[in-house]
DRENPAMI-241111 format. One record per residue (C-alpha): x, y, z. Coordinates in nm, 3 decimals, padded with zeros to 5 digits, always signed. Layout:
DRENPAMI-241111
u: X v: Y w: Z
...
***
This chain:
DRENPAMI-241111
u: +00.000 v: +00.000 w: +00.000
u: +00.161 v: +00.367 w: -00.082
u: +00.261 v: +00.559 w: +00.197
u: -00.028 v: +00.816 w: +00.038
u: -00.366 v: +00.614 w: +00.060
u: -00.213 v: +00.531 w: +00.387
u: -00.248 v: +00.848 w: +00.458
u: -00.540 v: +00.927 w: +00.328
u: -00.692 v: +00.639 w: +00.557
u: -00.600 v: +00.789 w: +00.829
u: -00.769 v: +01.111 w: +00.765
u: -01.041 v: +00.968 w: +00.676
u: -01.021 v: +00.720 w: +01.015
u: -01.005 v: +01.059 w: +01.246
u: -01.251 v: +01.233 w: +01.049
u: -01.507 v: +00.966 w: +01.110
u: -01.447 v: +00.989 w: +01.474
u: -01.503 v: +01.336 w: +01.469
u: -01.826 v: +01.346 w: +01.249
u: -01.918 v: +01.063 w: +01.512
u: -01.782 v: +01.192 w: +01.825
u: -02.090 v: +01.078 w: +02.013
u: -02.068 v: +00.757 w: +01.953
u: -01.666 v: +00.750 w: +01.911
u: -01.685 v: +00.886 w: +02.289
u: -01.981 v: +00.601 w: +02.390
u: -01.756 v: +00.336 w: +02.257
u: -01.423 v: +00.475 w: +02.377
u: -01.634 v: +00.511 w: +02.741
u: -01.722 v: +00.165 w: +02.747
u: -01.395 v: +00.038 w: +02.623
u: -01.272 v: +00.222 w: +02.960
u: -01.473 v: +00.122 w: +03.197
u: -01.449 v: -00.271 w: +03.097
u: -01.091 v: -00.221 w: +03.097
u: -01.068 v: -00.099 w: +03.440
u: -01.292 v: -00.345 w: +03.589
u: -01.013 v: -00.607 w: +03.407
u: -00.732 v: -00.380 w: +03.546
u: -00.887 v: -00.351 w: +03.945
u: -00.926 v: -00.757 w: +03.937
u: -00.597 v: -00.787 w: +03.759
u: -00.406 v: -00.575 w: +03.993
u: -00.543 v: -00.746 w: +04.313
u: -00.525 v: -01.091 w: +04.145
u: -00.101 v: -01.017 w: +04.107
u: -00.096 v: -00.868 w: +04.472
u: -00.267 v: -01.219 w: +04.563
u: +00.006 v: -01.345 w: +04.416
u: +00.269 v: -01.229 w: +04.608
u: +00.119 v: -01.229 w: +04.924
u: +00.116 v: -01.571 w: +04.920
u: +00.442 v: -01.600 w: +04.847
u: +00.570 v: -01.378 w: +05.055
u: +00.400 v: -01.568 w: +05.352
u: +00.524 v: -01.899 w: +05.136
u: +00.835 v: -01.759 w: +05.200
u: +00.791 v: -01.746 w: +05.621
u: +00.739 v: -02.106 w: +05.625
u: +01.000 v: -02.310 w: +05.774
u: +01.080 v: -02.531 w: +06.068
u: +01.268 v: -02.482 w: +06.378
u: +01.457 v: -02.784 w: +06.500
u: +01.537 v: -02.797 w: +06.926
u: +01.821 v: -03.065 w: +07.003
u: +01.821 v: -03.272 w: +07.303
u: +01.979 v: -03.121 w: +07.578
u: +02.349 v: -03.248 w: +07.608
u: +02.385 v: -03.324 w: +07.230
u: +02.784 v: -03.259 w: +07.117
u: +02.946 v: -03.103 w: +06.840
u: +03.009 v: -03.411 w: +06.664
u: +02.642 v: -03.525 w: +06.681
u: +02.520 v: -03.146 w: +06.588
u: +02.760 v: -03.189 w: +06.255
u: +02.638 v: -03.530 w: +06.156
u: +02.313 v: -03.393 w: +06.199
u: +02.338 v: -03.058 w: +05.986
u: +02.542 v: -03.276 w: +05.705
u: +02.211 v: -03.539 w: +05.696
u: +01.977 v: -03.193 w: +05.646
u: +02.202 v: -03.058 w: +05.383
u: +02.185 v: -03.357 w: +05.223
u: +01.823 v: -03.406 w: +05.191
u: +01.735 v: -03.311 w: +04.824
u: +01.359 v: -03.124 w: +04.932
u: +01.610 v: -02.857 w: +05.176
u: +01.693 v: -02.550 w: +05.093
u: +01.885 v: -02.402 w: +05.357
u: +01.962 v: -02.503 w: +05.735
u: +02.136 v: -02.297 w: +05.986
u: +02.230 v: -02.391 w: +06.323
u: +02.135 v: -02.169 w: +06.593
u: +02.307 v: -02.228 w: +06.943
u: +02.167 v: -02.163 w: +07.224
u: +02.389 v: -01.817 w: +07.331
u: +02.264 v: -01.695 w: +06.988
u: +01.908 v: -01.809 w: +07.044
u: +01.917 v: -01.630 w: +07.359
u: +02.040 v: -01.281 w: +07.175
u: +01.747 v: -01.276 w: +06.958
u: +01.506 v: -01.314 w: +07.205
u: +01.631 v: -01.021 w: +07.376
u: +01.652 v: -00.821 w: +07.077
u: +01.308 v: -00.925 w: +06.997
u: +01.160 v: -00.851 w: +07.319
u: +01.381 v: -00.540 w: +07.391
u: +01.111 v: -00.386 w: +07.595
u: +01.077 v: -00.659 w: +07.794
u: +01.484 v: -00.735 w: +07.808
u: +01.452 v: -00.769 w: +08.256
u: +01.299 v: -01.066 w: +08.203
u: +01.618 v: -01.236 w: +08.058
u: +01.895 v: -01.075 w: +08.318
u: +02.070 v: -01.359 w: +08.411
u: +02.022 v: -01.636 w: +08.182
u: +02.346 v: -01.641 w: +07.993
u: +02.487 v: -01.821 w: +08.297
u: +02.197 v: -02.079 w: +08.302
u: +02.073 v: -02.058 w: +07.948
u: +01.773 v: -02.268 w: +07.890
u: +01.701 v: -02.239 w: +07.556
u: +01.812 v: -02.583 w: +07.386
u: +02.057 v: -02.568 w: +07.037
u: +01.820 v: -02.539 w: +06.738
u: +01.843 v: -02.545 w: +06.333
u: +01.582 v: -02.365 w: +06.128
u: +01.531 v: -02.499 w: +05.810
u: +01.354 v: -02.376 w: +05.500
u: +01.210 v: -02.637 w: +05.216
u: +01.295 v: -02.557 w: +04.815
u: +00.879 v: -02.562 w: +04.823
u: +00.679 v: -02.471 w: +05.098
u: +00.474 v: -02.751 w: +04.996
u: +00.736 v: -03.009 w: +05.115
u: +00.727 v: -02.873 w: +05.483
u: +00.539 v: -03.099 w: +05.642
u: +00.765 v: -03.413 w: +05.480
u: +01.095 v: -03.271 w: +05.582
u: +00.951 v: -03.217 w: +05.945
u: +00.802 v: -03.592 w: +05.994
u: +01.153 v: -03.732 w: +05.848
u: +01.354 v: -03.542 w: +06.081
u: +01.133 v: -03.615 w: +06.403
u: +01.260 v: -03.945 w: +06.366
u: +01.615 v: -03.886 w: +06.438
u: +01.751 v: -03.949 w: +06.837
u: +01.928 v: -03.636 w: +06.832
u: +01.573 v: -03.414 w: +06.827
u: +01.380 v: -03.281 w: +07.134
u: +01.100 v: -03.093 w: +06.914
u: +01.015 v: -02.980 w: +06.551
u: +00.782 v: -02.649 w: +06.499
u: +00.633 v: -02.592 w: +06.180
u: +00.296 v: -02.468 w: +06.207
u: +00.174 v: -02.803 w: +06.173
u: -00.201 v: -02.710 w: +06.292
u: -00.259 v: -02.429 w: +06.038
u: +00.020 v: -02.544 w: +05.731
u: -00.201 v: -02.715 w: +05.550
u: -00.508 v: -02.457 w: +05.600
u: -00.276 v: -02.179 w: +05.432
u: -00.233 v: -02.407 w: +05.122
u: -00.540 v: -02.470 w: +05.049
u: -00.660 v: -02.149 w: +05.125
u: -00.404 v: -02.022 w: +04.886
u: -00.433 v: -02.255 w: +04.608
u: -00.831 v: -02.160 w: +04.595
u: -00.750 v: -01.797 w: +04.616
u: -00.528 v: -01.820 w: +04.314
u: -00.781 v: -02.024 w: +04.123
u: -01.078 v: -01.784 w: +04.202
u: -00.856 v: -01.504 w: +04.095
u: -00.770 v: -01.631 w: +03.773
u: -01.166 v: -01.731 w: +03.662
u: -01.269 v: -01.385 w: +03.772
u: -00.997 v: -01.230 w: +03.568
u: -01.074 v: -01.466 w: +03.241
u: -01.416 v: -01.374 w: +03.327
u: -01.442 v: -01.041 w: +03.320
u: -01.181 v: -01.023 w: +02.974
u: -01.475 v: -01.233 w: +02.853
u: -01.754 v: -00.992 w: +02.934
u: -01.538 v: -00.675 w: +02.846
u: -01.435 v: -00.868 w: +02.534
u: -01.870 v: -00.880 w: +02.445
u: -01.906 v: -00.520 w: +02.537
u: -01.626 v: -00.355 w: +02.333
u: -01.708 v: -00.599 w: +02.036
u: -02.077 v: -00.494 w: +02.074
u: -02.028 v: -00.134 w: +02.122
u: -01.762 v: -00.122 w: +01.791
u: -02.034 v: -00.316 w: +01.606
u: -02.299 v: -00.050 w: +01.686
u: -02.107 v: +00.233 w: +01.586
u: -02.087 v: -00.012 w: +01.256
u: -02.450 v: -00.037 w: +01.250
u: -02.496 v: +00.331 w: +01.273
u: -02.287 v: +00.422 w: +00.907
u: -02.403 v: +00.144 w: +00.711
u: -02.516 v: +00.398 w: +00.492
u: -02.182 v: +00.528 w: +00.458
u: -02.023 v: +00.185 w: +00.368
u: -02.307 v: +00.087 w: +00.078
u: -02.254 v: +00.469 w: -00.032
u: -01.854 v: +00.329 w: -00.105
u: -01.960 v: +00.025 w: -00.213
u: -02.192 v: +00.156 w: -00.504
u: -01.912 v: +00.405 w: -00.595
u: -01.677 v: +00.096 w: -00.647
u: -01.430 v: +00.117 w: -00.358
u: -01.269 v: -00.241 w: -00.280
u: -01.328 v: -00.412 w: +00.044
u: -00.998 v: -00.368 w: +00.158
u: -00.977 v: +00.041 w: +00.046
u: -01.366 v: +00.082 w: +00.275
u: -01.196 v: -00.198 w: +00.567
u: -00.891 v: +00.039 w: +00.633
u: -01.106 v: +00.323 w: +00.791
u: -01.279 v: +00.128 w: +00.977
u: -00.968 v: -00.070 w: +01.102
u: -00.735 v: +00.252 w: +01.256
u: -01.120 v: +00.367 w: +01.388
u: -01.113 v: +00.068 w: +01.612
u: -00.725 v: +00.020 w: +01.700
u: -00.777 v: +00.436 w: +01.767
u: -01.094 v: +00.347 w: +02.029
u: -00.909 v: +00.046 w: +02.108
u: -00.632 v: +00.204 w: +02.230
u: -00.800 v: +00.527 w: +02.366
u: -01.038 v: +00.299 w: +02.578
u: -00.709 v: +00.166 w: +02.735
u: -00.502 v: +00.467 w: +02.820
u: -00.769 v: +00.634 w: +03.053
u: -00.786 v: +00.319 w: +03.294
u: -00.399 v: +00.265 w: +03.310
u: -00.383 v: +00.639 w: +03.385
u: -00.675 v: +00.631 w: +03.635
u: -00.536 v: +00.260 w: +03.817
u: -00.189 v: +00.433 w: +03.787
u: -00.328 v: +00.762 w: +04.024
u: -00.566 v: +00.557 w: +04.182
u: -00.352 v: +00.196 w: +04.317
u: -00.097 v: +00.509 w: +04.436
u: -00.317 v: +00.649 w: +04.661
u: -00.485 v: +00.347 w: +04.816
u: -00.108 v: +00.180 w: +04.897
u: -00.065 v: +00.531 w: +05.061
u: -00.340 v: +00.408 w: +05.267
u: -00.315 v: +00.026 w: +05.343
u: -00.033 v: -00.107 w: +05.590
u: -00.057 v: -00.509 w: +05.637
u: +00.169 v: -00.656 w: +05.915
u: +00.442 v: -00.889 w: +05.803
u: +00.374 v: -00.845 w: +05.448
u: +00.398 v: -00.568 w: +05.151
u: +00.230 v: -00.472 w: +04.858
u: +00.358 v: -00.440 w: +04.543
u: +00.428 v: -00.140 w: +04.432
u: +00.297 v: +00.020 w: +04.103
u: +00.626 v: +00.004 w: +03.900
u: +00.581 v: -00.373 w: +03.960
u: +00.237 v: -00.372 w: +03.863
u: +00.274 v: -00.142 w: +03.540
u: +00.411 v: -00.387 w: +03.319
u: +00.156 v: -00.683 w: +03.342
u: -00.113 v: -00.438 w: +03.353
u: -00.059 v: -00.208 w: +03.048
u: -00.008 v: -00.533 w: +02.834
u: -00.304 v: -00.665 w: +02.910
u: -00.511 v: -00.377 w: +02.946
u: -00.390 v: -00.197 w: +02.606
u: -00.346 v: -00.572 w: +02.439
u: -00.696 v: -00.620 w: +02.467
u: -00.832 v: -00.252 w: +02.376
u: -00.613 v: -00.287 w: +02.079
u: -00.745 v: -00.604 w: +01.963
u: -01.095 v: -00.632 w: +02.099
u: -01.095 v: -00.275 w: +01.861
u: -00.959 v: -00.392 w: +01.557
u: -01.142 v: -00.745 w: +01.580
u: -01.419 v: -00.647 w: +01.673
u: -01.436 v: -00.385 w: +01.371
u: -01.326 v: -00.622 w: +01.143
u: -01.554 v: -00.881 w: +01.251
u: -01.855 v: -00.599 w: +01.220
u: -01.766 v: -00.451 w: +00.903
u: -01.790 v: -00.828 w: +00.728
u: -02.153 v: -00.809 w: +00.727
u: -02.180 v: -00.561 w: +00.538
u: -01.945 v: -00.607 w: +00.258
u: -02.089 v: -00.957 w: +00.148
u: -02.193 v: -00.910 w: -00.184
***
C-alpha cells in the first residue's frame, strides 16, 4: 500500500471519529470502563500473588536438640539436612545466639532475661527452610525421627489450612480475571459493532461508488485500534493515580504490597493488548456483514 492512501486512511479514520464523536466517545467510554474493571481484578489478582508467596516464603521449621547433644552429633546432623534433596537451607542456631534474639526481639521486655546467659535454657536449634513450601510438612516428619531431636515447629495445625486457602484464592482469581476479559471482550465488540451499524449507509454509499473491500476496511480498522487504544489509556492512567493512593493508605503486618512500577508492566499489556485487539477485531468482525456481496 503507498505511503499516500495510507495516509489518506488515516484522515479519513479521524474524520469519522469526529463526524461521530458521540458515539466515538460512547464506545471509547465503554472500552474504559471494561478495561478498568479487568485492570482492578488484575491488579489485586497479582498482589494475591505475592502475598502468598511472601507468607510462602515465612514457612519453615525450627529444629530444638536434646539437651546435652555434642558437636560431633550437631555436625552429623546438619550434614544429613544438607543432604536431603527437598532442603533448601539449614542454619544452626546455638543456644547463646538463640538467647540474643530473644532479647533483641523482646527489647522492651529485656529484665525478664537478666541472668540467663549463665543458666541458658534455651536448647541448640536449626531452622530450616524447604525448596517448596509444599514439602514442609515431609521434611519435618523425616527429621522427628532422628535421636538427636527434642522438638520440631512448623505450624503443623494451620500449614495445610494456608495451602489450600491459597491454592483456591489463586484459582478464584484467575476465573474472575478470564471472566471479566470475557464480558469486556462482548461489550467492546458490541459497542464497535454499533457504531458499525450506525454508518451502514456510509459503507453501501462506497460500495456503489466501487471502492474495494480492503480500500472501505482500512477506515474502519485505525477507527477501532484508535478506540481500542483510547479505551485503554484512561484506565492505566486512572489505576496508575488511583492503586498510588490506596497503597498510601493500606499497611498489612508482616507483608507488603507491590508497588505500582511492579504492577505497570503486566497491567498495560493486558489492558492496552486487549483494547487494541478487541478494537480492531471487533471492527473487522462488524464490518464483514456488510461487505458480502
Amino acid at each position: 500500500m503507498r505511503l499516500r492512501t495510507m495516509r489518506r486512511h488515516v484522515r479519513d479514520a479521524f474524520r469519522a471519529v469526529w463526524r461521530n464523536r458521540w458515539m466515538s466517545l460512547a464506545a471509547v467510554s465503554t472500552v474504559a470502563v471494561a478495561l478498568f474493571l479487568v485492570g482492578v481484578f488484575a491488579a489485586i489478582a497479582l498482589n494475591v500473588q505475592h502475598l502468598t508467596e511472601q507468607m510462602e516464603r515465612q514457612v519453615e521449621i525450627r529444629l530444638f536438640l536434646k539437651d546435652g547433644t555434642g558437636p560431633e552429633a550437631v555436625a552429623a546432623l546438619e550434614a544429613a539436612i544438607r543432604a536431603m534433596p527437598e532442603v533448601a537451607d539449614v542454619r544452626f542456631i546455638p543456644k547463646d545466639e538463640g538467647l540474643r534474639q530473644l532479647k533483641a526481639d523482646y527489647k522492651d521486655m529485656a529484665d525478664l532475661f537478666d541472668g540467663l546467659e549463665e543458666d541458658n535454657p534455651l536448647p541448640d536449634a536449626f531452622v530450616i527452610k524447604a525448596k517448596s513450601p509444599e514439602e514442609t510438612a515431609t521434611v519435618a516428619e523425616r527429621l522427628a525421627a532422628r535421636p538427636e531431636v527434642e522438638t520440631i515447629r512448623y505450624g503443623k495445625e494451620w500449614i495445610d489450612v494456608f495451602f489450600q486457602t491459597t491454592a483456591f484464592l489463586r484459582r478464584a482469581m484467575l476465573v474472575i480475571v478470564a471472566g471479566l476479559v470475557g464480558v469486556a471482550t462482548f461489550l467492546i465488540a458490541n459497542t464497535i459493532r454499533l457504531t458499525i451499524v450506525h454508518r451502514r449507509d456510509e459503507i453501501e454509499v462506497m460500495r456503489l461508488v466501487g471502492a474495494t473491500r480492503m480500500y472501505i476496511r482500512w477506515p474502519f480498522f485505525i477507527e477501532g485500534a484508535f478506540i481500542g487504544l483510547a479505551g485503554a489509556l484512561l484506565p492505566l492512567g486512572a489505576l496508575a493515580y488511583g492503586y498510588d493512593a490506596l497503597l498510601a493508605r493500606i499497611r498489612l503486618p508482616f507483608v507488603t504490597l507491590l508497588p505500582f512500577s511492579a504492577v505497570a508492566e503486566p497491567l498495560a499489556a493486558l489492558i492496552v493488548g486487549l483494547g487494541f485487539g478487541i478494537g480492531v477485531v471487533g471492527t473487522l468482525a462488524s464490518i464483514r456483514k456488510f461487505l458480502r456481496v
